[in-house]
N, C-alpha and C positions, 0 to 999 in steps of 0.2 A: 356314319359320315361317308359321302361320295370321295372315290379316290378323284379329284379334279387335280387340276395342272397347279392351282394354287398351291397344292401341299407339296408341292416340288420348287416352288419361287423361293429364291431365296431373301428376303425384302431385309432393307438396310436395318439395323435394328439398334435401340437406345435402351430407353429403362422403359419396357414396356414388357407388356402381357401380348405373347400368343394368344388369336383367338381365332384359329382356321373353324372356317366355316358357320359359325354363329352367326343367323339372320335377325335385324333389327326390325325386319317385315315381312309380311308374308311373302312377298313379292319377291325380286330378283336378287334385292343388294344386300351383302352379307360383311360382315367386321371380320378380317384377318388379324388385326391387331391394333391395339389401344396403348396410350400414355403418348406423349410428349411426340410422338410421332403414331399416327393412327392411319391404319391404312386399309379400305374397304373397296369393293368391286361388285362384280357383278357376274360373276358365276362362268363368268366367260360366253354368258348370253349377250345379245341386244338388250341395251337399257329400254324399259316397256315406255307405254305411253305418255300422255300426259296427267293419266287417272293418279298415277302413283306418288306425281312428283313433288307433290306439297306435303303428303307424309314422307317422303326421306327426306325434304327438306327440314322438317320438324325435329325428326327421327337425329338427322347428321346435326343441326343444333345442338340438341341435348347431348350425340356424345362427347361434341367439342370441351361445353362447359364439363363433363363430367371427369374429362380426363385430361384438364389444362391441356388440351392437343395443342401441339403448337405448329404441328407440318401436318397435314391431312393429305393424304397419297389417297387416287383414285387407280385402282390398277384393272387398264381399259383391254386387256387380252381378251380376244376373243371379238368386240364390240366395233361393229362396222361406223355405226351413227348415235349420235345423239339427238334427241328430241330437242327444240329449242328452250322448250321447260327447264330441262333440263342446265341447259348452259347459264341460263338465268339465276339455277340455285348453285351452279360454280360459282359465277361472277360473287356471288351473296356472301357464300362460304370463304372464300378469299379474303374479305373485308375482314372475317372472323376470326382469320387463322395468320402466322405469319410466313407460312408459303405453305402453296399447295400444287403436289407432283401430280403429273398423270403418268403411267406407268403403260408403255405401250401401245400407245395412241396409234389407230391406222392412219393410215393416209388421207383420209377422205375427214377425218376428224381434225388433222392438223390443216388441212386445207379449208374446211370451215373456219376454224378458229385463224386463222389468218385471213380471210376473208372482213369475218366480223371484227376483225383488229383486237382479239382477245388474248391473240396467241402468246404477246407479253406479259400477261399477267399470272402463265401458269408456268411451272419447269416441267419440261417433259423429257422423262428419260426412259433408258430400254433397259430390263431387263433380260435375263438368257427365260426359257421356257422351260 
């Protein structure tokens, strides 16, 4: 496993399972932790294209129903932009779950999502690094 910053966060924690650094795709986004509160990222890269997005939409699905998630944390460290794909499987996920944090959002993400009038429907909050 990569020593990343993730294994330094300390993420609010319930009746769940640690799961640092376990990818659900080949791709960027990785599960930190599952149950009742589930909270997954992105490596601290840029979220990728639009190729990937409907497999972790699928992917983030299946873990919802898997692990009765009930708050789905996206911990956006590192991540300048989102793809609009992307915000689209937030909006989705949302519907799914009954709140969902982003964790670290830059500035250029809160200003999008204030733009697109989304900013309401997520909690964003800061973690320390």
């Amino acid at each position: 496993m990569s020593d990343s910053i993730h294994d330094e966060v300390d993420y609010p924690t319930g009746d769940s399972t640690l799961r640092t650094g376990l990818s659900i795709d080949p791709g960027v986004l990785k599960v930190y932790q599952t149950g009742a509160l589930t909270v997954v990222g992105f490596g601290g890269a840029d979220v990728p294209d639009e190729v990937c997005i409907a497999a972790y939409r699928d992917q983030l699905m299946k873990l919802i129903d898997e692990h009765q998630c009930q708050t789905l944390a996206f911990d956006l460290t590192g991540v300048k932009l989102i793809p609009s794909g992307m915000l689209g499987v937030l909006v989705t996920l949302r519907k799914r779950v009954g709140h969902l944090e982003l964790y670290n959002a830059s500035d250029d993400i809160r200003n999008v999502l204030q733009l697109t009038n989304l900013l309401s429907m997520f909690d964003l909050k800061e973690l320390p690094l």
